[in-house]
Every structure is written in C-alpha cells, then in structure tokens.
FISEMAR-508071 format. One line per field, with one value per residue (C-alpha): residue number from 1; x, y, z. Coordinates in steps of 0.2 Angstrom, whole numbers, plus 5000, padded with zeros to 4 digits. Example, Ala and Ser with C-alpha at 12.3 -4.5 7.8 and 13.67 -1.06 7.14 Angstrom:
2
k	(1:2)
u	(5062:5068)
v	(4978:4995)
w	(5039:5036)
This chain:
451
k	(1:2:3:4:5:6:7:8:9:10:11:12:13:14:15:16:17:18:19:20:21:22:23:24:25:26:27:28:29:30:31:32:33:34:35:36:37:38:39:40:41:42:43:44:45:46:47:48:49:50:51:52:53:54:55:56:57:58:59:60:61:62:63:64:65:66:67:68:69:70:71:72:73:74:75:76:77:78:79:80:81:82:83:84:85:86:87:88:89:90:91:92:93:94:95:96:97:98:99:100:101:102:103:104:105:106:107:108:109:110:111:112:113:114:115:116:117:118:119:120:121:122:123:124:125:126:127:128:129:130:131:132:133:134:135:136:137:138:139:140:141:142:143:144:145:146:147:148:149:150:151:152:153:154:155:156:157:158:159:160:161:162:163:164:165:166:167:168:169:170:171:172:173:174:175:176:177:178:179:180:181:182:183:184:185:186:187:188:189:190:191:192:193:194:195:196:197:198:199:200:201:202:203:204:205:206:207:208:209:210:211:212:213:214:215:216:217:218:219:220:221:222:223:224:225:226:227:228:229:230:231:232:233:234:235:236:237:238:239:240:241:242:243:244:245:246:247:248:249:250:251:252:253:254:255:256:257:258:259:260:261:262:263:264:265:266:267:268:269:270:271:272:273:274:275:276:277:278:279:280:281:282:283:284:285:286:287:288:289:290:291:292:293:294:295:296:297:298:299:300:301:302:303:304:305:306:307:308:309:310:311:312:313:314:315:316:317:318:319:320:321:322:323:324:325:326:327:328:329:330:331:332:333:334:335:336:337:338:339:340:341:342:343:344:345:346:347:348:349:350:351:352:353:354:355:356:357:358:359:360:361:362:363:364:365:366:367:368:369:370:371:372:373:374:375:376:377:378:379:380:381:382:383:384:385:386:387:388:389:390:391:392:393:394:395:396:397:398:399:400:401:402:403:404:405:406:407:408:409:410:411:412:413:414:415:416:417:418:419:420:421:422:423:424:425:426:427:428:429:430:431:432:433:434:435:436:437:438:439:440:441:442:443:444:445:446:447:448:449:450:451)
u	(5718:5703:5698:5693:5675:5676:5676:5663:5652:5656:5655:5636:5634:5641:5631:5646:5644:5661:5676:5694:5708:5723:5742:5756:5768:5784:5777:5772:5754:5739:5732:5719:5705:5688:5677:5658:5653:5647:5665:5675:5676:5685:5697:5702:5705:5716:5715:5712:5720:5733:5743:5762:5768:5760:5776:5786:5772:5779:5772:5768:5756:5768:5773:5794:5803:5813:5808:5807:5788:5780:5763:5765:5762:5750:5751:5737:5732:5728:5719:5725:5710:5718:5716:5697:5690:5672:5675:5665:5666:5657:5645:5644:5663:5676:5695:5707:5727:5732:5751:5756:5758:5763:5754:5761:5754:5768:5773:5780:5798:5794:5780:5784:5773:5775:5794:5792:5783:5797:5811:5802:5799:5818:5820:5807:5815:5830:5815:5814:5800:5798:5787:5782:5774:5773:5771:5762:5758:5746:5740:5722:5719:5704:5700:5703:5694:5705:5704:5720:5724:5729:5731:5712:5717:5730:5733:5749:5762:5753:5740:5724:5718:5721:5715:5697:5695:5701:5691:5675:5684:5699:5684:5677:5692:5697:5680:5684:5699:5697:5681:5695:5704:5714:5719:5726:5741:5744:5736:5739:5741:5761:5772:5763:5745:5732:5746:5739:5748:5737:5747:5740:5745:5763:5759:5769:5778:5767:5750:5762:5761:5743:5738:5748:5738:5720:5727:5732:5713:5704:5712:5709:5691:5684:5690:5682:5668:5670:5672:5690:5705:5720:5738:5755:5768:5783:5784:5765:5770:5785:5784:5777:5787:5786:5776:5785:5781:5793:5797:5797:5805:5811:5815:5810:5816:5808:5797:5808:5814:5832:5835:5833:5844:5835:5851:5854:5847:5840:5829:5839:5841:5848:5856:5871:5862:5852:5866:5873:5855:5858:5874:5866:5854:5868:5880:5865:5855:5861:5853:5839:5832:5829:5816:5808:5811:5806:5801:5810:5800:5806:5822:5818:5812:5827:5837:5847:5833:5821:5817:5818:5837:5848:5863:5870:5872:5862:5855:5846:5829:5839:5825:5840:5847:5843:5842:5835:5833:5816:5817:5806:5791:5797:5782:5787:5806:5807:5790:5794:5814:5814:5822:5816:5819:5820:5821:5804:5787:5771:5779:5787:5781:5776:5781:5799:5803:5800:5810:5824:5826:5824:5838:5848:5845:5850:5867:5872:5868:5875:5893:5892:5893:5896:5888:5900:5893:5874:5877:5864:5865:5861:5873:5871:5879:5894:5910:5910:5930:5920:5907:5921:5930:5916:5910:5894:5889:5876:5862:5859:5852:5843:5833:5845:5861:5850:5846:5867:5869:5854:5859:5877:5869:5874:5861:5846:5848:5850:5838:5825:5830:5835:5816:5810:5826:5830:5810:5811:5825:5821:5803:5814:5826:5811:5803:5816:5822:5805:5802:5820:5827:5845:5848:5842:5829:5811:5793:5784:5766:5761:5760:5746:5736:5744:5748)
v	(5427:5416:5400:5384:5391:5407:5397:5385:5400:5409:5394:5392:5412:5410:5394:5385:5365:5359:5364:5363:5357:5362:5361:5361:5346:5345:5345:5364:5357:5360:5346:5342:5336:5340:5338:5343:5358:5339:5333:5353:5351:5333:5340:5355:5346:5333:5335:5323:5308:5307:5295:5304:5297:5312:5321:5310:5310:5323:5334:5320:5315:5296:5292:5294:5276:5275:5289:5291:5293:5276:5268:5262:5276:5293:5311:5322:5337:5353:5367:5383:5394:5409:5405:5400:5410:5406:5407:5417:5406:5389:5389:5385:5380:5388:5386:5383:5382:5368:5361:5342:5337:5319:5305:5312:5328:5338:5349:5338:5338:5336:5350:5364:5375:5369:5369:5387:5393:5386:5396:5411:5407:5408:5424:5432:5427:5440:5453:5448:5447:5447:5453:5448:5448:5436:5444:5431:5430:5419:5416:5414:5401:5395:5379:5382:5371:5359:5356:5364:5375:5394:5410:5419:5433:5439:5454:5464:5468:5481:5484:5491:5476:5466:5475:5475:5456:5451:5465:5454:5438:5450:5460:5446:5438:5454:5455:5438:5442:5456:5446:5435:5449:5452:5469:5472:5481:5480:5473:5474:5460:5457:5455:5438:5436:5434:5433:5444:5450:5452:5456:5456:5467:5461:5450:5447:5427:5413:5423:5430:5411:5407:5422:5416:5398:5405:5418:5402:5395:5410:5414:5396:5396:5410:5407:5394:5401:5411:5397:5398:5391:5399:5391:5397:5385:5393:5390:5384:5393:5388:5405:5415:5423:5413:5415:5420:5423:5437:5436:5454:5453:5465:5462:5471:5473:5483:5490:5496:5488:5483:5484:5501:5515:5532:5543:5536:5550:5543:5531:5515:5518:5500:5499:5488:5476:5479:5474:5460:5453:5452:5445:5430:5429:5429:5415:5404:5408:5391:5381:5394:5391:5371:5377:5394:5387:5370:5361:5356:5368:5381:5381:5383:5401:5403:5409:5427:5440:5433:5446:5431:5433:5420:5425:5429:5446:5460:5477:5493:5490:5478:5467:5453:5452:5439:5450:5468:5482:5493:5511:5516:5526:5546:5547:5531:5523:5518:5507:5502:5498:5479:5467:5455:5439:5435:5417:5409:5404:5397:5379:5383:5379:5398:5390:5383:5396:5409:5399:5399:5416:5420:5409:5412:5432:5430:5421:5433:5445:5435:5433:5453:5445:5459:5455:5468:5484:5482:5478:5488:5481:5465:5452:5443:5460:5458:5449:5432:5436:5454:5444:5432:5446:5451:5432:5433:5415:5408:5399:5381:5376:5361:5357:5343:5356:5366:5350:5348:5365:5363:5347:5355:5368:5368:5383:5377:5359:5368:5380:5365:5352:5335:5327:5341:5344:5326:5321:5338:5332:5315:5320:5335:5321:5311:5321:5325:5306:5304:5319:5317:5305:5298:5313:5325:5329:5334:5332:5343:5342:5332:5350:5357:5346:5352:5371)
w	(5673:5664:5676:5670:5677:5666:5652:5656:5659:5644:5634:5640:5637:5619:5616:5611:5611:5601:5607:5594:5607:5596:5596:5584:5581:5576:5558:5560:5556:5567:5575:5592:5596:5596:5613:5616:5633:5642:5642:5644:5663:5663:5649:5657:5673:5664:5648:5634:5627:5612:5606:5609:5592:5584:5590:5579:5562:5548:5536:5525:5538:5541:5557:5558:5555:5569:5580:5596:5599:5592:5593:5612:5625:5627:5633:5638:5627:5640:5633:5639:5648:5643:5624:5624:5606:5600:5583:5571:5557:5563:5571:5589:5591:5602:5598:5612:5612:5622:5628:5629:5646:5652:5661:5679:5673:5670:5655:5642:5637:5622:5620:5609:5616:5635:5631:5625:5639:5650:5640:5643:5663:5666:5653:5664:5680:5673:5668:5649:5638:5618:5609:5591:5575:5563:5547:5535:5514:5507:5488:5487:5474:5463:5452:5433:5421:5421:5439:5441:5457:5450:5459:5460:5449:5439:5451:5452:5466:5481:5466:5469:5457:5469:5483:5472:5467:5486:5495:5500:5508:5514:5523:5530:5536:5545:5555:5560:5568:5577:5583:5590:5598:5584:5578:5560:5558:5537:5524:5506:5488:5487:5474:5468:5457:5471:5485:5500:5516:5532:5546:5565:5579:5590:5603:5621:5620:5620:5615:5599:5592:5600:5589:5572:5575:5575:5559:5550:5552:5551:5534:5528:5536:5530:5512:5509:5514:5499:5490:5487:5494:5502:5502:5514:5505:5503:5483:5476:5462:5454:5441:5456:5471:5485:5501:5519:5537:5543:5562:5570:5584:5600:5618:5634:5651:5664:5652:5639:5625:5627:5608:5605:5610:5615:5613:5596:5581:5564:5558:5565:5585:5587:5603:5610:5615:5600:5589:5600:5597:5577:5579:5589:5574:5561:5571:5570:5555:5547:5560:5564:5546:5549:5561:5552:5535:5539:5523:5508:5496:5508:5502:5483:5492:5502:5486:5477:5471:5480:5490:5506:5510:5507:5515:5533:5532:5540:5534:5538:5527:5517:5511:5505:5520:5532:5546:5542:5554:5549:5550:5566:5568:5572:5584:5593:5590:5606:5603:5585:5585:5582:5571:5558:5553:5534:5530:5538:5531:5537:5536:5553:5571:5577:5594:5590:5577:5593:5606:5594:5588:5604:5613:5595:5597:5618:5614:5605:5619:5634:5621:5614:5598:5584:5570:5560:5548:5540:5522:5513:5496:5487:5495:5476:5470:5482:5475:5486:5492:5501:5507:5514:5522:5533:5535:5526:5520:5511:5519:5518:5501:5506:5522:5523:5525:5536:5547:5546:5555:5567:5572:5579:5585:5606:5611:5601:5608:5626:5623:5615:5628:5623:5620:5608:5598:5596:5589:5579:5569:5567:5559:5548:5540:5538:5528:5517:5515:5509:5499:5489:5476:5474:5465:5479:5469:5478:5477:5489:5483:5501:5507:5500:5512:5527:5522)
C-alpha cells in the first residue's frame, strides 16, 4: 500500500512540482485542481477546497437550475496515494485520482468515486470483486482549410492505412501508457476515417476506472503533441460511425471467476451465474444506459446497424445485441469468460457506469434472473411480435426516455444512494432541457469542449 510519505518521496525522486488532483462529476468530465510539492502534504492530510456545486454543473459546463448542490457550501477533494502517476507527457507534473469527502471528513455521499468504493466494500465483504476493461474508440481529427474539424485521414475500417498515417502518435501514446503502468491489450483503426481503438489491459474495481481517466488524458495529451486533436463523442461525425466505450465485465469469488463454468465445452462457458448476470444487465438496460450512454448525442449512436446495440436482447459475439458474450481464449476460458456491455461511450462516468453494471449485473444474480436464449442475429432483422415474445425491447431513443427509466429504477438508486442518484439526475435533465427544442430537437456541439 502507497503512504502519503511514499509519494512525497517519490515525488522529490521524480522531480515533480505540480501535482493534477483529478475527479470526475456527474458530467462524466474530468475536473480537479492543481497543487505545487510545497502544498502536497496539507492536501493529502486534508485535501483541498472545492466548491460542492460542481456536482451539480453539467456537460455544458452551467451549474444545474435548481439542483441540489449550489453556490453556498464546499467539500474537500482527497487524492488517493495509491493513484500518484508522474506523467510522461508535461513536464514535471504528476496526476492523482482523488475522492470528494465532506467537511467532517468522511467520504461524500455524493461522490462517485467514493460512492463506488463503498459498493465494492460490502460486495467484498461476501468475497466479490469485478474486474474490467473499458474498451474505448477515438477519432483523431485535424483542422481543414476552412477551419473545419475533420477526421485526420480518410482511412478505412481495421485497414493498414490507418495503422500508417496514425503509427507515430499511436506509438507515442502507447509508451506513455505503459510508462503509467498501463499495458496494451489491442489496438487497431475501426470502422470510422481516423477512428482508432486502443484498449488497456482489465483492471480490479476502482483502479479499472482510475485507469480509463489517465487513458482519456493521455490520448488527448499526447495528440496534441502531435499537433492534432482527438475526440470521444459518441457521434462527431454525423456521416461516420459513431465512437463507444465497451464495458467488459466478469466477477470473481474466491479467486475464480463466478461467470464462467469450467465443465461447460465450446467457445461460450457461461456459467449459471454467469447467465443470471446478463439477465440483471438486460432487466435494467433501459435505465443502465442513462448512466453509460449519458449524453444526448449518445443516443443518435444507440440506434439498428449501428454496430452499438439498440435493443435488450443478448448474444453470443452478437455485436447488435446489447449484451454480447465473446468467445474465450482456448488456452485460458476460465481467465477470459466475461460479458460486455454494448451501449456506453466515453460521455459516461467510468465510476458510476462501473457501480451500475455492477449492482444491475448482481440483481440479476441475487433474483436468478434468466435472461432467455442468446439471439444471435440482428434484432432489426427479427419481426417485432418474436422480438415481443421473448421480451426484447428497444432502448430508450432519447436521454430523456433513458433518464424516465433510470429515474424508476429501485436497485440503481439503492445501489447509488440517495445524494448521488438524485444530483446525477437532476444535471442529466439539465442538460438535455438545455440541449433540446420544443420539438425535442438537439444541439450537442457543447461537447467537443468537454469530450
């Protein structure tokens, strides 16, 4: 375990003099504070000042009419030892993860981060621990002569064009993470012109999402560095495919992975539990995508032939389904039998979008929810009265529907606790009573500034 003391040592060692005291809002946008090595020691004895309205501003960077967490009272942001990263793309600054914790000095309720690291306390108290990876796509963008943002090149999907006119930045942005501890476990260009996919190794709870946080800077860092830009919307693009964030997901007990079955033969080893775990996804994909799909451009992604699901339906390496169940590694099923979760982008909270897969994937464990046959075709292919008959649905349209179903959702709200679930819906209708006409018609440009 790292001590305050390791870091002020290593932070001397490592020449470091700024330090990034960073935490993620209910906006799914990085935020912190910046503190010199003079002022590290008082911070991470009792953190540093904030004011607790920015759990309550939105992804249009406006402070929520109405919500909860106004101009009057603070909280104190509390970097996390265990996540001090000297950063190899500026110079002489570390990066640490940090949790909201209140004036008495107690986790706060309102935390996502904090409140995630509780949910996995009392999972751990009955042996479980998850493990993920969040599997991210980016476009890499240029300025066009008339200052116009465009994809960098004109590159096709997993082609070796794209693999050339990315290679140098792609190169240096690996470096940088594994320099930060991060390992890569695929890379290559998707399906869109100067889209990319970098994925970083599975990591254990909490350091899972830590990990997707420095990915998000380091990607955006070190390209422009190169002179470029990078964007994760969902939809920059609106003649391009869009841009997700897969959640891989499996849970362990004991030290093995309750989702897999080791007497089960083939490519798909799913266990019992396994399967209760996907029906727990399925009963509360409606409400699950207002947290990993959390932006009103997300939902012009979350549509038929998209490649992102857009129904409740699950498969085995059904790419359309919400839910799909990858075939496993012959050398290792029992270390690569996992589920993943379709309908999220890089709009999302790594921290909420894990506690609520999590507590969604558990329900459906603790109540043997079945989740029926995999379908393992195209839902849109399917005529809607089958689809009916085995109670596949078609997810929300709008981050306003999805907001409907998250807001009647019993196990996220328990799962969330009051403080956090509340402000995190009040900022989500926020923004997309700012972002929508009469007509329900959307403007989402805002984001390229935060994502």
């Amino acid at each position: 375990m790292t001590s305050s003391k390791d870091v002020l040592q290593r932070a001397d060692a490592e020449d470091v003099e700024l330090i990034r005291v960073v935490f993620v809002n209910n906006s799914g946008v990085p935020r912190g504070r910046v503190v010199d090595r003079e002022s590290l020691p008082t911070v991470l004895a009792d953190g540093a000042n904030v004011t607790h309205a920015m759990q309550s501003f939105n992804a249009l960077d406006r402070l929520t009419p109405e919500g909860r967490f106004g101009p009057a009272g603070e909280v104190r942001v509390v970097p996390d030892p265990e996540t001090f990263t000297v950063l190899p793309y500026a110079d002489r600054t570390a990066l640490m993860l940090a949790d909201l914790h209140d004036l008495d000095g107690e986790p706060w309720a309102a935390g996502p981060r904090a409140q995630l690291r509780r949910y996995l306390d009392e999972l751990a108290a009955e042996g479980y621990a998850p493990e993920l990876a969040y599997e991210s796509e980016f476009y890499y963008t240029r300025t066009d002569e008339d200052g116009e943002s465009v994809p960098l090149d004109d590159s096709t999907c997993f082609s070796t064009a794209g693999m050339r006119s990315a290679h140098d930045v792609v190169l240096d942005t690996v470096d940088a993470l594994k320099e930060q501890g991060m390992g890569l476990s695929a890379y290559y260009p998707e399906y869109g012109p100067g889209q990319q996919e970098l994925v970083t190794d599975h990591g254990t709870g909490v350091a899972a999402a830590d990990d997707h946080v420095r990915f998000l800077e380091t990607v955006r860092a070190v390209a422009a560095d190169h002179g470029i830009d990078a964007t994760f919307r969902p939809k920059p693009f609106p003649k391009c495919p869009g841009t997700g964030c897969h959640i891989h997901l499996s849970l362990w007990r004991d030290g093995e992975n309750v989702l897999h079955d080791p007497d089960a033969d083939g490519p798909y080893p799913l266990s019992a539990a396994g399967r209760h775990f996907v029906g727990g996804l399925l009963e509360h994909a409606p409400a699950l995508v207002a947290v990993t799909a959390p932006t009103v451009e997300s939902y012009d992604r979350l549509a038929p032939g998209m490649w992102s699901s857009a129904y409740t339906c699950w498969g085995e390496d059904n790419r359309e389904a919400a839910v799909r169940v990858p075939s496993v590694s012959r050398s290792a099923p029992a270390a690569t039998t996992r589920v993943e979760f379709k309908p999220a982008d890089n709009t999302t909270n790594p921290y909420l979008a894990q506690l609520a897969l999590v507590a969604a994937g558990m329900d459906g464990i603790e109540r043997e929810l079945d989740p029926g046959e995999p379908l393992n075709r195209d839902p849109a292919d399917v005529d809607e009265a089958q689809l009916a008959a085995r109670g596949i649905e078609r997810l929300p349209s709008t981050l306003a529907a999805a907001l409907d179903a998250f807001a009647e959702d019993d196990v996220l709200r328990a799962a969330m606790g009051e403080a956090l679930f509340g402000s995190y819906l009040e900022v989500k209708r926020s923004e997309w009573t700012m972002s929508a006409d009469d007509d329900g018609e959307w403007e989402s440009d805002y984001l390229d500034r935060a994502f």
